[in-house]
C-alpha positions in Angstrom: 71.0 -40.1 135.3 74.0 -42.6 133.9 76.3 -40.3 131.4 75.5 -43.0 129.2 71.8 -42.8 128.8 70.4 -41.9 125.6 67.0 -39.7 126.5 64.7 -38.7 123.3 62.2 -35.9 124.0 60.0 -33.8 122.0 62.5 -31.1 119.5 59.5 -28.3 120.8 56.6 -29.7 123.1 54.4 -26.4 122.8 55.9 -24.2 120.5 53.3 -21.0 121.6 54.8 -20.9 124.6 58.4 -20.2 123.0 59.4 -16.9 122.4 61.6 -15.7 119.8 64.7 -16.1 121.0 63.7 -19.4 122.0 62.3 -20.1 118.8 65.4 -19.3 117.0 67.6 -21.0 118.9 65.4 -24.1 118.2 65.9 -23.1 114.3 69.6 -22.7 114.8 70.3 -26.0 116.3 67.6 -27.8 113.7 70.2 -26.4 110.7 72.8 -27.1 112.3 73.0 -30.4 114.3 74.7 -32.9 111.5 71.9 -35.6 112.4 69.1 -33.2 110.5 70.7 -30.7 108.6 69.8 -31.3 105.5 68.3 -34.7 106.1 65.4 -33.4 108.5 65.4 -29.8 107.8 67.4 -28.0 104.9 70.0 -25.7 105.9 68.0 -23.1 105.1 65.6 -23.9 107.4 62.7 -23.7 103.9 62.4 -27.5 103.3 61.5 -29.8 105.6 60.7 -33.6 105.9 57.6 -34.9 107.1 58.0 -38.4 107.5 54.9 -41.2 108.6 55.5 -45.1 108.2 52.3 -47.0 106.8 52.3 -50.7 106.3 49.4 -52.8 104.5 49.4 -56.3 104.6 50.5 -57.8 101.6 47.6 -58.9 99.8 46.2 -55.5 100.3 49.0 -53.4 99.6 48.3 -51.9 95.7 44.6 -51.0 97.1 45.6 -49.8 100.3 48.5 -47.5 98.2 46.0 -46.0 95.8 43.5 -44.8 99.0 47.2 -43.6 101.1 47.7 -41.9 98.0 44.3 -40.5 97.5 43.9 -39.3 101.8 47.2 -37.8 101.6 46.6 -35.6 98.2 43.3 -34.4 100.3 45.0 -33.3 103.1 48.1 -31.5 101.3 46.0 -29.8 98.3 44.2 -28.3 102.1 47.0 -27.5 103.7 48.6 -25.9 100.3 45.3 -23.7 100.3 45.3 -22.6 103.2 49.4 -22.0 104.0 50.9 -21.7 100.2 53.1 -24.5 101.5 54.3 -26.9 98.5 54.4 -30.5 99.6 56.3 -33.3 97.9 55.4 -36.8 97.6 57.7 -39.6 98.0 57.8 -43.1 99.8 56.3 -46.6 99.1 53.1 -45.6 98.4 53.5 -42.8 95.7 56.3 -45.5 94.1 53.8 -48.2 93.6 50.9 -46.2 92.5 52.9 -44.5 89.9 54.2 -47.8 88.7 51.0 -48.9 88.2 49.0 -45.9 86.7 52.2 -45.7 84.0 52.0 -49.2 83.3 48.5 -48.4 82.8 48.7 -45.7 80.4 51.4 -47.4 78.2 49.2 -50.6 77.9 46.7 -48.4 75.6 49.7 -47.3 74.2 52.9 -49.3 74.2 51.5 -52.9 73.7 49.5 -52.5 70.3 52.9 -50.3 69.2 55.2 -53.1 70.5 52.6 -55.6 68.7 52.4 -53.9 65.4 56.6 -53.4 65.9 56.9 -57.4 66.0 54.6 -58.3 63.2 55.9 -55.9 60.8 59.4 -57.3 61.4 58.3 -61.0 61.6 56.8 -59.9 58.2 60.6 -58.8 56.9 61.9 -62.1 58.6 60.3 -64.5 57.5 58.4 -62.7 54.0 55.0 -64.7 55.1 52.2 -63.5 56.4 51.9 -66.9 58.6 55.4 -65.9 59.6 53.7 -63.1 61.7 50.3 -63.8 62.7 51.6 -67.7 63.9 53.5 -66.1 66.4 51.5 -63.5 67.7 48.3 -65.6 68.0 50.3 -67.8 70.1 51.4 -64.5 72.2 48.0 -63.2 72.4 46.5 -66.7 73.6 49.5 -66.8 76.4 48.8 -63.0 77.2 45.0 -64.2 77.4 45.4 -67.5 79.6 47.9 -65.1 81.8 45.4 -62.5 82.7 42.5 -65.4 83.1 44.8 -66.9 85.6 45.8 -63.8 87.3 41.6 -62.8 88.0 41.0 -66.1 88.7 43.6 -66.6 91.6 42.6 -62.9 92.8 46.1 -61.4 92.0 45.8 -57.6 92.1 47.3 -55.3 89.8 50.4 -53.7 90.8 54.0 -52.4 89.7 54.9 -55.9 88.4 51.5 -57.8 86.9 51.0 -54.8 85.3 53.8 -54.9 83.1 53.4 -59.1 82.3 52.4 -57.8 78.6 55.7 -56.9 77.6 57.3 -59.8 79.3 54.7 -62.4 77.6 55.4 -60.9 74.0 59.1 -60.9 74.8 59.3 -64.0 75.8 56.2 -65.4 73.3 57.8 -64.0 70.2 61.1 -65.3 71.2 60.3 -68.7 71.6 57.1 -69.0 68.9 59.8 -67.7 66.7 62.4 -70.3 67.9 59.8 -73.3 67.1 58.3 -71.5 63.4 62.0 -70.8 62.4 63.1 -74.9 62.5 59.4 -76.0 61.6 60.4 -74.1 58.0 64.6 -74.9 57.9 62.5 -78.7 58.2 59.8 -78.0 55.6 62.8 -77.1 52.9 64.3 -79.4 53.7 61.8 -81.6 52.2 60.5 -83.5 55.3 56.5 -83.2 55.4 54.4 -81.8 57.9 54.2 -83.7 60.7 58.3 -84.4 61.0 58.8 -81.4 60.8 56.8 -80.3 63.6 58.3 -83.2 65.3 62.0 -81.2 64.7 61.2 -78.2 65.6 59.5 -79.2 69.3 
């Protein structure tokens, strides 16, 4: 063997065929050796990091992350029953599902807040009603068209098209805003309709 060959082996091959002391010198080197303690193992020896690497392909990913998620939680709520061990989710997977399912819960929530947030302050903006409800048709119609395209191109729901509702009314509000606010500097101005549409785009 060359002095500078790097072998990798099995930490324990058959650990019942270890006895004790064999055993704990396995422990002591696990908590010890500066490339696992406490990265691999804690020093402790009580926590310890199982790590598997699982890659979908891309167009798959948020559905193949929900059923990762849900084979994984079936396995560990198993192994929790039967050893008391408590496991700890983290990694890709648990990341983008989370994402998603919050994203999902504050869209029932959030948006209609965020929603009635805007047209009550449109309201105290512009002191019309057509101040508000201008806007946020205009918001609503983009926020419609949006999702149409999204099912009809087959984009899946993930971490980032998930939140596109508060982006669109950012963005919608901001610039239907932009466009209302010069239409009405140009209609008291004096200039009639159609100029002052003209103005304003």
């Amino acid at each position: 063997e060359d002095p500078d060959d790097i072998l990798v082996d099995d930490f324990i091959e058959q650990a019942e065929e270890l006895n004790q002391k064999e055993l704990k010198e396995k422990q002591r080197i696990a908590t010890t050796d500066v490339q696992t303690k406490n990265l691999v193992i804690s020093e402790d020896g009580k926590t310890a990091v199982i790590l598997a690497r699982m890659v979908p392909l891309p167009d798959e990913a948020t559905d193949m992350y929900f059923e990762i998620r849900r084979l994984i939680e079936d396995i560990l709520a198993k192994e929790t029953s039967r050893t008391g061990y408590k496991f700890y989710l983290n990694g890709g997977p648990i990341i983008n599902t989370e994402f998603v399912s919050i994203a999902k819960r504050d869209s029932a929530f959030i948006v209609p807040l965020v929603t009635f947030a805007v047209i009550l302050f449109l309201i105290i903006v512009f002191r019309k009603l057509s101040g508000s409800i201008i806007p946020i048709l205009v918001v609503i119609c983009t926020y419609m068209a949006v999702l149409g395209l999204q099912f009809i191109l087959g984009f899946k729901l993930n971490n980032i098209t998930a939140n596109l509702p508060v982006f669109v009314i950012a963005i919608g509000i901001a610039e239907a805003v932009h466009v209302y606010w010069v239409w009405l500097l140009a209609r008291k101005h004096g200039k009639d309709n159609y100029a002052s549409i003209h103005v304003a785009l």
